[in-house]
DOTORDREN-919223 format. One record per residue (C-alpha): residue number from 0; x negated, y negated, z negated. Coordinates in nm, 4 decimals. Each point is the difference from the previous one (the first is absolute). Layout:
REM residues N
pos, east, north, up
NUM, X, Y, Z
...
REM end
This chain:
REM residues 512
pos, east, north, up
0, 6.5794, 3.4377, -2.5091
1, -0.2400, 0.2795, -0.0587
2, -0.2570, -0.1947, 0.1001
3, 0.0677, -0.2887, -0.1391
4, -0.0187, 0.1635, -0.3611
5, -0.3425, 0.1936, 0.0850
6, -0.1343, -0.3443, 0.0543
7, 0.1308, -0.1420, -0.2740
8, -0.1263, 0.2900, -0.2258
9, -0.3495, -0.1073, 0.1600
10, 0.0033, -0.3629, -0.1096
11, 0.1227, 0.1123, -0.3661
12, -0.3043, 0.2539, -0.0249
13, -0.2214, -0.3092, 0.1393
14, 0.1184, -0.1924, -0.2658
15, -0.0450, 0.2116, -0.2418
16, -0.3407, 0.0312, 0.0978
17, -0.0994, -0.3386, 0.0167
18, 0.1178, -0.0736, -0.3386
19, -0.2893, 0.1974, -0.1725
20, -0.2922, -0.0547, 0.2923
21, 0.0464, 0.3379, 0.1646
22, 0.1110, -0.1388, 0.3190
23, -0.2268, -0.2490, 0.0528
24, -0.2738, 0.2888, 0.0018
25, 0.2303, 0.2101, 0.2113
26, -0.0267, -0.2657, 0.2959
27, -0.3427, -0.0200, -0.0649
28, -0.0864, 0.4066, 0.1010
29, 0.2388, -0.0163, 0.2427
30, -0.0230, -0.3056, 0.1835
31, -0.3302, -0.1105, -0.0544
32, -0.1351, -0.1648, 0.3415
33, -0.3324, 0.1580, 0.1208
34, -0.2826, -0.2315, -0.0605
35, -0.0687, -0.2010, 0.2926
36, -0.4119, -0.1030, 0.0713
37, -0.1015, -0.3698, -0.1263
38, -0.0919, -0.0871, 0.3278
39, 0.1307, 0.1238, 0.3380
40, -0.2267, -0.0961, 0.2847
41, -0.3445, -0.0631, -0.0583
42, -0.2918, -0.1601, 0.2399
43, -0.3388, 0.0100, -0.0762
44, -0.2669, -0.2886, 0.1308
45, -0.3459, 0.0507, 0.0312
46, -0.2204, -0.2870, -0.0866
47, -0.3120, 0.0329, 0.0673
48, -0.3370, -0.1406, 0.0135
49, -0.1302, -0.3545, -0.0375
50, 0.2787, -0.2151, -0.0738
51, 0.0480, -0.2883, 0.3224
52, 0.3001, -0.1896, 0.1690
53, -0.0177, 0.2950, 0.2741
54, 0.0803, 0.2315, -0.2996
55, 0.2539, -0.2234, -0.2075
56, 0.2080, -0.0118, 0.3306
57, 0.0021, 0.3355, 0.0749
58, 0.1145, 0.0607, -0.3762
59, 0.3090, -0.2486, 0.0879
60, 0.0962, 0.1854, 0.3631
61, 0.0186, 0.3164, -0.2069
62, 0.1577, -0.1666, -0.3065
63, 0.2921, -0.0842, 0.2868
64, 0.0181, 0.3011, 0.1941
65, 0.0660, 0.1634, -0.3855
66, 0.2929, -0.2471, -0.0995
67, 0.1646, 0.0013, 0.3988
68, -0.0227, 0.4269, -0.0751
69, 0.1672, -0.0615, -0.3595
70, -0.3087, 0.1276, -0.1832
71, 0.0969, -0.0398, -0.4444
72, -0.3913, 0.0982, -0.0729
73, -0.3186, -0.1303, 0.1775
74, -0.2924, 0.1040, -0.1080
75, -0.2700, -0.1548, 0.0830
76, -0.3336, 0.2516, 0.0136
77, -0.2861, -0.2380, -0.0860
78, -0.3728, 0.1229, 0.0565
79, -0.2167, -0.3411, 0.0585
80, -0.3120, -0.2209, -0.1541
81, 0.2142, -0.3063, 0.0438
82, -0.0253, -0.2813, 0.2537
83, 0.0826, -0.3626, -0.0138
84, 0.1989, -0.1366, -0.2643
85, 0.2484, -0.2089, 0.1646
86, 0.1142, 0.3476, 0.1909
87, 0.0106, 0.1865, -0.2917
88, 0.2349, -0.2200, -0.1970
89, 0.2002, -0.0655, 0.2781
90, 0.0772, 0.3798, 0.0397
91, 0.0587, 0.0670, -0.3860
92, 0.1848, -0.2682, -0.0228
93, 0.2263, 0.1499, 0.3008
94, 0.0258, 0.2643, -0.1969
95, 0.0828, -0.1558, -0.2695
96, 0.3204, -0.1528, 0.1235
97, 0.1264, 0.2756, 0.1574
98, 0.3722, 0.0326, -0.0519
99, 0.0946, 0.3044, 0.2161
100, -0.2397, 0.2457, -0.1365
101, -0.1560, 0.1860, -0.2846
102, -0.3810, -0.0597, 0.0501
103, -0.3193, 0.2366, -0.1311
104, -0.3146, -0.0166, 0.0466
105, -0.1802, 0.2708, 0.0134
106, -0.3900, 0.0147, -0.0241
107, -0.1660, 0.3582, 0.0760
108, -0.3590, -0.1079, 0.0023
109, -0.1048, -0.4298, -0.0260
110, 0.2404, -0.2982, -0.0436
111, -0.2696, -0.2654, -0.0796
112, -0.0405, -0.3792, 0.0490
113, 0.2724, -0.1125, 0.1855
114, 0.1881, 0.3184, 0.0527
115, 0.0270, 0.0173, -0.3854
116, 0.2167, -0.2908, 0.0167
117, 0.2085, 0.1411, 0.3146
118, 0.0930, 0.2913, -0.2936
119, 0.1368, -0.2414, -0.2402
120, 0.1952, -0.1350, 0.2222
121, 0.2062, 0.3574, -0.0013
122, 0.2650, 0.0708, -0.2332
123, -0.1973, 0.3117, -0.1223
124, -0.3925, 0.1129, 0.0750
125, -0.0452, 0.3935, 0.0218
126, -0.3630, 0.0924, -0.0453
127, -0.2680, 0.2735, 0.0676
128, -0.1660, 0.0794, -0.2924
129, -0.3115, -0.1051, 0.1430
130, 0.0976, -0.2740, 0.1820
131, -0.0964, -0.3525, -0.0592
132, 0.2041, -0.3252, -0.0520
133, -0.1444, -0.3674, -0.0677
134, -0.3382, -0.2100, 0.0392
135, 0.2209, -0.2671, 0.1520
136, -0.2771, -0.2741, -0.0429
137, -0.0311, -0.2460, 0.2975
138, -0.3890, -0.0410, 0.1632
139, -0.1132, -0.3244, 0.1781
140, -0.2715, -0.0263, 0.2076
141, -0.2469, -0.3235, -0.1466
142, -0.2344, -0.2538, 0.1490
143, -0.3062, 0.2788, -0.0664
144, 0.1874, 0.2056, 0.2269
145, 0.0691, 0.2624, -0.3055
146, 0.3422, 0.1174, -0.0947
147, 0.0969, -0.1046, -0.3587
148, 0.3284, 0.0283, -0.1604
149, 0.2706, -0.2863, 0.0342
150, 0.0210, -0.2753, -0.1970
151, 0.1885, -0.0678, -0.2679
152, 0.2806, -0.1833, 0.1496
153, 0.0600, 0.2596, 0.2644
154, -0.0208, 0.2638, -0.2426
155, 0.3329, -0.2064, -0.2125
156, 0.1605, -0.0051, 0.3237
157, -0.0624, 0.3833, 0.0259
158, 0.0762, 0.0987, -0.3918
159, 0.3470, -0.1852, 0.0120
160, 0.1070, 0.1559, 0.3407
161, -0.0956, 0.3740, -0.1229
162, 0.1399, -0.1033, -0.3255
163, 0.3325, -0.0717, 0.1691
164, -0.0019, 0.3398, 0.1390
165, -0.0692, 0.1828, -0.2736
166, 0.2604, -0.1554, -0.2369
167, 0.2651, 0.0960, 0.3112
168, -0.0486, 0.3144, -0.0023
169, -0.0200, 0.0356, -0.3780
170, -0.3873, 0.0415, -0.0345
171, -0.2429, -0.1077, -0.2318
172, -0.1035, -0.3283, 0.1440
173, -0.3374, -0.0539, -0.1717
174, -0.1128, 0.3550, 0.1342
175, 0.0876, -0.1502, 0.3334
176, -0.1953, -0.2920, -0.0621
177, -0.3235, 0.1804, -0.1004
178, 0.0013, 0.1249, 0.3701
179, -0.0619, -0.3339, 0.1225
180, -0.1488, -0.1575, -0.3383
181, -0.3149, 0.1646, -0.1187
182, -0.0527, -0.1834, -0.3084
183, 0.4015, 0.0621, -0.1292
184, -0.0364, 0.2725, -0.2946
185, 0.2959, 0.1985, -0.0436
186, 0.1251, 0.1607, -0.3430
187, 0.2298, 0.2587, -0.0986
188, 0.2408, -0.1441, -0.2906
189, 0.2730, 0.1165, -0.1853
190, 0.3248, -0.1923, -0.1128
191, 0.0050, 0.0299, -0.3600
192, 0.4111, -0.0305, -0.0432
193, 0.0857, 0.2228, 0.3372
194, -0.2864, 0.2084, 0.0356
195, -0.0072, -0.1160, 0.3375
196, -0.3062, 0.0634, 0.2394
197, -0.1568, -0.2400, 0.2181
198, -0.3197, -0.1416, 0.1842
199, -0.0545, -0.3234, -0.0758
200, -0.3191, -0.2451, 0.0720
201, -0.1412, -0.1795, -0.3259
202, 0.1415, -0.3415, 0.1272
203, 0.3550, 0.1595, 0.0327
204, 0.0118, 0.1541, -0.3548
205, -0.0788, -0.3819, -0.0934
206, 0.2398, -0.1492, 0.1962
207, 0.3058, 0.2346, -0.0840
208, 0.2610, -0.1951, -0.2174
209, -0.1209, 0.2760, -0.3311
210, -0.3781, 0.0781, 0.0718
211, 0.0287, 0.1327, -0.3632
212, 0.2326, 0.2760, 0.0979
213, -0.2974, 0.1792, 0.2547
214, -0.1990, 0.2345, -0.1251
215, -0.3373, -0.0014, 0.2119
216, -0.0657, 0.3353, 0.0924
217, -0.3150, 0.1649, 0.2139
218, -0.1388, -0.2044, 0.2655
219, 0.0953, 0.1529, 0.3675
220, -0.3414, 0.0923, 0.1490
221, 0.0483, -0.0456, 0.3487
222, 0.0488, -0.3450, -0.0720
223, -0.2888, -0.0667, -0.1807
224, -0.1647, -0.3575, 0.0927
225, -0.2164, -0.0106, 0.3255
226, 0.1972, 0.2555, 0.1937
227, 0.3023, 0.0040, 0.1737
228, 0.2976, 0.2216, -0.1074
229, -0.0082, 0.2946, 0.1788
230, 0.2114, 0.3419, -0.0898
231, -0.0065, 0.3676, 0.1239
232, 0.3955, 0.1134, 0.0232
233, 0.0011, 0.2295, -0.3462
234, -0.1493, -0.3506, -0.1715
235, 0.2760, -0.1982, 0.1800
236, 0.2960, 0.1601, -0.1331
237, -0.1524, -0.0144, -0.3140
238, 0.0313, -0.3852, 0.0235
239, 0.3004, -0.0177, 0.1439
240, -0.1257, -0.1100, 0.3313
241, 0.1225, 0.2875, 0.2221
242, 0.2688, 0.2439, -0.0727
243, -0.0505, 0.3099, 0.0696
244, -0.3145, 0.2131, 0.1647
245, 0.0293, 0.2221, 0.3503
246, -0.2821, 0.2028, 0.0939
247, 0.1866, 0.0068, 0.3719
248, 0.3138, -0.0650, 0.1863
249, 0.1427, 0.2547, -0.1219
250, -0.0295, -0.0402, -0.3710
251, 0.0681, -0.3414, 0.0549
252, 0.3473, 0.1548, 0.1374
253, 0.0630, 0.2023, -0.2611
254, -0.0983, -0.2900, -0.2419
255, 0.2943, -0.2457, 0.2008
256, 0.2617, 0.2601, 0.0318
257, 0.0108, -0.0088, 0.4022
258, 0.2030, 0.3110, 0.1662
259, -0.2869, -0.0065, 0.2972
260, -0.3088, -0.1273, 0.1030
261, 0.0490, -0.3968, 0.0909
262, 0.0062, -0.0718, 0.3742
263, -0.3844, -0.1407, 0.1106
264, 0.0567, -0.3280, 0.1682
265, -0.2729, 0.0639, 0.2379
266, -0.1312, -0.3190, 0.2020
267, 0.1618, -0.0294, 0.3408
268, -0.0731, -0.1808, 0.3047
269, -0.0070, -0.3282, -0.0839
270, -0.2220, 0.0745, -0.2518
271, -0.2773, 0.2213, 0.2087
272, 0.0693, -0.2796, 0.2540
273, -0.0645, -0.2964, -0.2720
274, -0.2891, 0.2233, -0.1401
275, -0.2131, 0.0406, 0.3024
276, 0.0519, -0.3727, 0.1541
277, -0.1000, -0.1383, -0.3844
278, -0.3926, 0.2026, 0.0923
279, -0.2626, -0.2432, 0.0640
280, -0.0630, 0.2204, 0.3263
281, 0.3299, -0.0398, 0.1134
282, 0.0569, -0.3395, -0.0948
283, -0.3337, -0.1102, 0.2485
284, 0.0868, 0.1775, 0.2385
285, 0.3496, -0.1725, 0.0461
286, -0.2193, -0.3332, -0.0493
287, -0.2222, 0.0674, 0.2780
288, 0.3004, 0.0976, 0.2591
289, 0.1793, -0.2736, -0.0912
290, -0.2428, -0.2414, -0.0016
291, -0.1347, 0.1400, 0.3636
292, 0.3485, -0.0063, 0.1299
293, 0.0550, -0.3156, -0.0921
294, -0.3178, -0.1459, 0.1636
295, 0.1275, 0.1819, 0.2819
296, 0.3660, -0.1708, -0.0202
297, -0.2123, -0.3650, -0.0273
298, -0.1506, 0.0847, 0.2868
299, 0.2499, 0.0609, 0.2418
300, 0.3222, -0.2143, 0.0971
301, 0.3314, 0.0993, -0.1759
302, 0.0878, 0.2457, -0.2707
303, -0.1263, 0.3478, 0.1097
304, -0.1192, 0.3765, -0.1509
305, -0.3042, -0.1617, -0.2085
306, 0.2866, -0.2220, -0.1541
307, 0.2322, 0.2837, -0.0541
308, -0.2783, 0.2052, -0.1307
309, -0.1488, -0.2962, -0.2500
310, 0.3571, -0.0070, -0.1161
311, 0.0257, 0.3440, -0.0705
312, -0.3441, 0.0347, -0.1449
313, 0.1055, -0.3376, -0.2947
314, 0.3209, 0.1221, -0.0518
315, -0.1338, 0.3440, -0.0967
316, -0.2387, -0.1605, -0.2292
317, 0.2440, -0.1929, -0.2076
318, 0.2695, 0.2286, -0.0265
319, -0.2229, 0.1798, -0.1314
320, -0.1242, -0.2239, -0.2272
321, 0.3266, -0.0848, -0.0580
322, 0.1068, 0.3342, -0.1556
323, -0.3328, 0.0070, -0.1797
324, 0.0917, -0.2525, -0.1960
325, -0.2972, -0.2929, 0.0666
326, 0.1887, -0.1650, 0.3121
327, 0.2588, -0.2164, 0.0123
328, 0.1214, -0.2760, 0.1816
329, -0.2747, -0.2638, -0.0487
330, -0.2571, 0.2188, 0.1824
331, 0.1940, 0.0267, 0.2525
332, 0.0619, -0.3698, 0.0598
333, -0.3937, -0.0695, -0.0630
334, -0.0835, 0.2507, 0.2652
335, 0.3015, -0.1145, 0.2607
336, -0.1465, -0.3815, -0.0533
337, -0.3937, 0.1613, 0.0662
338, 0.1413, 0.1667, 0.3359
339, 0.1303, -0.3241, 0.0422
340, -0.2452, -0.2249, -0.0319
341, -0.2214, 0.2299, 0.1978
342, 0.2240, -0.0584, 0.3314
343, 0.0123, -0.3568, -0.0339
344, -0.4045, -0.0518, -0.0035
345, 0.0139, 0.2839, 0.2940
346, 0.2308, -0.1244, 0.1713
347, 0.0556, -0.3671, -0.0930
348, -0.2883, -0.2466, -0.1327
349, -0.3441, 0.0678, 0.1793
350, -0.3189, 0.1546, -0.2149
351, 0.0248, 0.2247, -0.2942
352, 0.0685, -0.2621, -0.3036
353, 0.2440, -0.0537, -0.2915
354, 0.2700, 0.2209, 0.1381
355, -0.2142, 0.2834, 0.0640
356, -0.1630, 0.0364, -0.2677
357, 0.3035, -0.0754, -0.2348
358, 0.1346, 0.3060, 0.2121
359, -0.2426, 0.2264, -0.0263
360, 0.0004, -0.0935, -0.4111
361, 0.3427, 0.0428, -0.0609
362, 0.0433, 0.3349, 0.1910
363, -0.3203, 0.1286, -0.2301
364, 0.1951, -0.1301, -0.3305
365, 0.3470, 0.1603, 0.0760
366, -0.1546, 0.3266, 0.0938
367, -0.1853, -0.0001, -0.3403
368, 0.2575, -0.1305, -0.1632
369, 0.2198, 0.3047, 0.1174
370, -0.2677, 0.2443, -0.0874
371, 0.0243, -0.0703, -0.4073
372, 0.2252, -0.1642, -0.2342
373, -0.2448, -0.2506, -0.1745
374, -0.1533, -0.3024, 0.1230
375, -0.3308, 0.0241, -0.1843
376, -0.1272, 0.2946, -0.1156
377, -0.0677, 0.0598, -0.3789
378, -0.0583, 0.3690, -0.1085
379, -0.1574, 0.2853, 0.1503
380, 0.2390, 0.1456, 0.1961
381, 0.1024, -0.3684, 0.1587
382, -0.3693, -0.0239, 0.0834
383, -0.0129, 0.3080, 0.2164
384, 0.3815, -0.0744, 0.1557
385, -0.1751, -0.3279, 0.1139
386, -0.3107, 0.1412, 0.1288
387, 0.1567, 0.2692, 0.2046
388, 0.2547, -0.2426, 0.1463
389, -0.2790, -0.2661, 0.0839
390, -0.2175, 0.3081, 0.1585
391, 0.2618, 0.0884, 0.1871
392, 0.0971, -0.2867, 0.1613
393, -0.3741, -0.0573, 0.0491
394, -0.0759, 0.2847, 0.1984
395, 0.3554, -0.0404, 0.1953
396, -0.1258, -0.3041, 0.1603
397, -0.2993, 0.0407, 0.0516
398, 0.1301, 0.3611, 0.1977
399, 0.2626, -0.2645, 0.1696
400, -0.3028, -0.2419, 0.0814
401, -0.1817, 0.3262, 0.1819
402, 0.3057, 0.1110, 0.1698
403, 0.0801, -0.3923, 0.0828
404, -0.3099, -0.0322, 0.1804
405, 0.0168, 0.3406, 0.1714
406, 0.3533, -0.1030, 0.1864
407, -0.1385, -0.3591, 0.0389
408, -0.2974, 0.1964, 0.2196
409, 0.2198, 0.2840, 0.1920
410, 0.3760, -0.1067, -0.0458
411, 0.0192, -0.0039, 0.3616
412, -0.1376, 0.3547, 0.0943
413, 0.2658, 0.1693, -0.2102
414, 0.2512, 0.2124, 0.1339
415, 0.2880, -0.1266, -0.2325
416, -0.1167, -0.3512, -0.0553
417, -0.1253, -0.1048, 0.3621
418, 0.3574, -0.1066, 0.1055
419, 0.0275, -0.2286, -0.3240
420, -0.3502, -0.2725, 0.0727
421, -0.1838, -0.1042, 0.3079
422, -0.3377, 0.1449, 0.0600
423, -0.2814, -0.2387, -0.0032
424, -0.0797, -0.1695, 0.2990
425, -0.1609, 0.2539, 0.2517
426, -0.0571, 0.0864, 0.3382
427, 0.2849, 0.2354, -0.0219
428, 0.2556, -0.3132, -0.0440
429, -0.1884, -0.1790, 0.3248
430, 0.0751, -0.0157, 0.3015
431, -0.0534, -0.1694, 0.3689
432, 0.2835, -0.1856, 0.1527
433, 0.1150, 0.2142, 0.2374
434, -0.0954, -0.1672, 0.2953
435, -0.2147, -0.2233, -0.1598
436, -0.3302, -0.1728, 0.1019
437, -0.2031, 0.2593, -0.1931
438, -0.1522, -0.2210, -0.2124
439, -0.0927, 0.1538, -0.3765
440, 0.2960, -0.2090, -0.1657
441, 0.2591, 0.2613, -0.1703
442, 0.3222, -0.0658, 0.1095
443, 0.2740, 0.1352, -0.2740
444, 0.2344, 0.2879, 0.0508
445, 0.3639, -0.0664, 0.1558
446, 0.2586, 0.1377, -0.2163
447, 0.3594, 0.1285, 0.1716
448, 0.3065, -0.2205, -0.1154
449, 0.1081, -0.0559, -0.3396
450, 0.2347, -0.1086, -0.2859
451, -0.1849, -0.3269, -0.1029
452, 0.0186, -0.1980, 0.2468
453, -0.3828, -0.0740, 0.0482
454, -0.2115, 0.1788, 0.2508
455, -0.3905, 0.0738, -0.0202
456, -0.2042, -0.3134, 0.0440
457, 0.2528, -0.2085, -0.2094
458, -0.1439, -0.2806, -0.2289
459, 0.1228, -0.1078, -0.3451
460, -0.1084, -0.0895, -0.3253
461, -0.0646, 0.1861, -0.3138
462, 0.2647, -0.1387, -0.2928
463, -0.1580, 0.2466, -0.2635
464, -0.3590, 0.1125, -0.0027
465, -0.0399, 0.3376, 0.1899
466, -0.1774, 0.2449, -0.2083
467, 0.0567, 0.1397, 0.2087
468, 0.3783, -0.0160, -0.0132
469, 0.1942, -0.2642, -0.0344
470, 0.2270, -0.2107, 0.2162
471, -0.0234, -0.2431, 0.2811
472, 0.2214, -0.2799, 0.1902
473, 0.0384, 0.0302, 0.4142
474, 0.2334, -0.2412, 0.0928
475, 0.2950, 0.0197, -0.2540
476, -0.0795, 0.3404, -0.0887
477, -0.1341, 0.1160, -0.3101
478, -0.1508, 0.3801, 0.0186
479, -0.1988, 0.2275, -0.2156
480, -0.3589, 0.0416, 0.2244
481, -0.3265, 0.2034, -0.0928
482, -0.3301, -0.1177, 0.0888
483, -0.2609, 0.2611, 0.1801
484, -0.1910, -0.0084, -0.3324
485, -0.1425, -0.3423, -0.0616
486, 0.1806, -0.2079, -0.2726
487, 0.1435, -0.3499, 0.1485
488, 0.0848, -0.2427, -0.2268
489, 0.3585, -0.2246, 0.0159
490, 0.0065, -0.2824, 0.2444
491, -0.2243, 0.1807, 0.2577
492, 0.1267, 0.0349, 0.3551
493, 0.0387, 0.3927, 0.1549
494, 0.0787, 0.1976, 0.2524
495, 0.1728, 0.2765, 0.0877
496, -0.2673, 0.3074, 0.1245
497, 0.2357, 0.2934, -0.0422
498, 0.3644, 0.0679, -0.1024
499, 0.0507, 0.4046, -0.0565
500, 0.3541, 0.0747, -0.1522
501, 0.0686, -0.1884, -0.2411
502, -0.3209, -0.1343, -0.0452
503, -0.1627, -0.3302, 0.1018
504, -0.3758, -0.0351, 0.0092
505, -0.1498, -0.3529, 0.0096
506, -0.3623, -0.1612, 0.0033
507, -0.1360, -0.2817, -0.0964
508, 0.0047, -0.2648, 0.3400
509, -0.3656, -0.1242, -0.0990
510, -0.1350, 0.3827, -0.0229
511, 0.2197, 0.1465, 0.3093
REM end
């Protein structure tokens, strides 16, 4: 009972309380709940350099290794010129739409060109005071071979897109404009009922529903006609196109509120990996294995190392052109069909024709076609994309053409490629009939008993051109032969001169 009336003795002093206020404050001293940090795990991305599919995909394997670790904040540390436009929307429009995360961009020393619009794709843009944001405008190489700015239905295109982003994220769209727009004149104005501030271009103050109600104020400099907007960080927050300034990381901690430093996501394998087989170096070398192994493959019976190795050596290159973002699944079928076509003039119709050289053409368009994202190239940076691709697979074949000829000349005399080919004809492969008449004719080399059910001397008759593999009929058996080195085209009678293994060498009848 005691009890009972202590706590009922409580609840009438609560009362009391809360009937002039006191106890609401009361609660408030005592139980107030200890301020928890805006955000509670934080990742930061760095994005860096020229702006290309390789980097736009490495922005989206980080982007998901953040939202599988349950980042709330990515920031996203941009230092770049820019780089191609279509990658640089695509990745601040990413950004844009991000549903899981908080974004910020934050700019310690150059967001320009395309990496300007990357930043307004971020919910917030954090600044060094003497870093740089804008001169969006798009360059096109013309027919003089000089570089002059876009035209002006590309540049539409361009002001609509960044003016889209802008108006997202709550930013003066015109300013946003004059990055990519370099005759757009901005103007400070002033509402004359609210007092409220804005940045408006001359033909938005006309088109508002009141244009009376704007008071034109000073004209904003950086956007003076025949220059592109461009900002230092202290100017930027000034227009309300960033947020806040950060000298470093760790002002620009302080500045967010974070309880630590935000964990680095540093690139990983995949990346190095997708990094180093992107080089043009790399990328030529894998074309000049692969395209040796697979002359090797062609010219030898069956599926063996140089096909395994070509396979390897293809597969590398598109995966990683896959994960760089300029392959997908059409190059893959152009260059499949190439290989393709290849085998059947090899292997099927005589002479190098149609096939062949449709081969040889379609291989040379998938590989370029994986090495950029563009078709034709337009402005400067396409240009040199194209030229480095086209030098590269220039001086890949013409290494594969010296190598090529070098194994056409001493395939034979090669420790690890001697079992695969027949030496040419020689005195080595000769012979007198043991217990012949001693004549000069060669007589050809007995081989023990084997699987095929042929023996050395056999005739037959070539159902595929032998090039010097391909496959010929003895009796009612079909079998994959090789020729001592001579090509023999289909139709031609031949005959067995040496089985080894599981290898059949044949000659022309007319030339044995």
């Amino acid at each position: 009972m005691l009890r009972f009336r202590c706590l009922f003795a409580k609840l009438g002093i609560l009362l009391a309380l809360a009937s002039d206020g006191t106890v609401g404050s009361c609660l408030a001293a005592d139980e107030a709940p200890t301020p928890r940090p805006k955000y509670e795990r934080a990742v930061l991305i760095r994005f860096e350099g020229t702006i290309t599919p390789l980097l736009e995909q490495f922005l989206y394997r980080k982007l998901a290794a953040a939202e599988a670790d349950q980042a709330d904040l990515v920031i996203v540390e941009i230092d770049s010129p820019g780089g191609l436009v279509d990658s640089s929307f695509n990745v601040a429009h990413r950004l844009r739409d991000l549903d899981w995360a908080a974004t910020v961009a934050f700019v310690p020393r150059e967001a320009l060109s395309g990496a300007a619009i990357v930043a307004l794709g971020c919910e917030q843009i954090i600044m060094a005071p003497t870093a740089v944001l804008g001169d969006a405008g798009p360059i096109f190489l013309g027919e003089d071979s000089l570089f002059r700015h876009a035209p002006e239905k590309l540049r539409s295109d361009l002001a609509r897109k960044i003016r889209d982003l802008a108006e997202r994220r709550r930013r003066p769209p015109a300013l946003a404009e004059a990055m990519v727009d370099m005759n757009l004149t901005v103007y400070e104005v002033k509402n004359r009922q609210t007092g409220a501030r804005a940045f408006l271009s001359e033909h938005e103050i006309k088109s508002s529903p009141h244009p009376d109600q704007w008071e034109k104020g000073p004209l904003v400099l950086e956007s003076r006609e025949g220059s592109f907007l461009e900002v230092n960080g202290q100017r930027a927050v000034e227009l309300t196109l960033a947020e806040g300034q950060a000298a470093d990381r760790e002002e620009l901690q302080k500045l967010l509120g974070l309880t630590g430093a935000p964990q680095v996501l540093e690139p990983g394998g995949v990346d190095t990996a997708v990094d180093i087989l992107n080089s043009a170096w790399i990328t030529g070398l894998l074309f000049v294995v692969g395209l040796v192994a697979l002359y090797v493959e062609f010219s030898t019976p069956g599926i063996g190392l140089g096909g395994l190795v070509s396979l390897l050596c293809f597969a590398l290159f598109f995966w990683s052109r896959f994960l760089g973002g300029t392959a997908e699944v059409l190059e893959v079928v152009l260059f499949l069909s190439g290989v393709a076509f290849l085998a059947v003039e090899l292997f099927v119709l005589p002479g190098f024709g149609v096939a062949g050289i449709g081969g040889l053409l379609l291989i040379v368009i998938s590989v370029l076609m994986a090495c950029q994202t563009f078709l034709i190239p337009e402005t400067k940076y396409e240009w040199e994309v194209f030229g480095k691709s086209l030098m590269m697979i220039s001086c890949s074949a013409l290494a594969f053409l010296a190598v090529a000829a070098s194994f056409g000349r001493h395939f034979g005399s090669l420790p690890l490629f001697n079992r695969l080919v027949l030496q040419p004809a020689g005195a080595e492969r000769t012979a007198r009939a043991a217990g012949g008449d001693g004549g000069d004719k060669p007589a050809p080399i007995l081989a023990p008993a084997n699987p095929f059910g042929v023996d050395v001397g056999d005739w037959g008759l070539a159902v595929s051109p032998l090039r010097p593999a391909g496959r010929a009929r003895f009796g009612d058996r079909y079998l994959d032969v090789l020729t001592d080195g001579d090509f023999v085209e289909r139709g031609r009678q031949v005959r067995i001169i040496e089985i080894q293994g599981s290898r059949i060498v044949v000659r022309d009848v007319e030339e044995a």
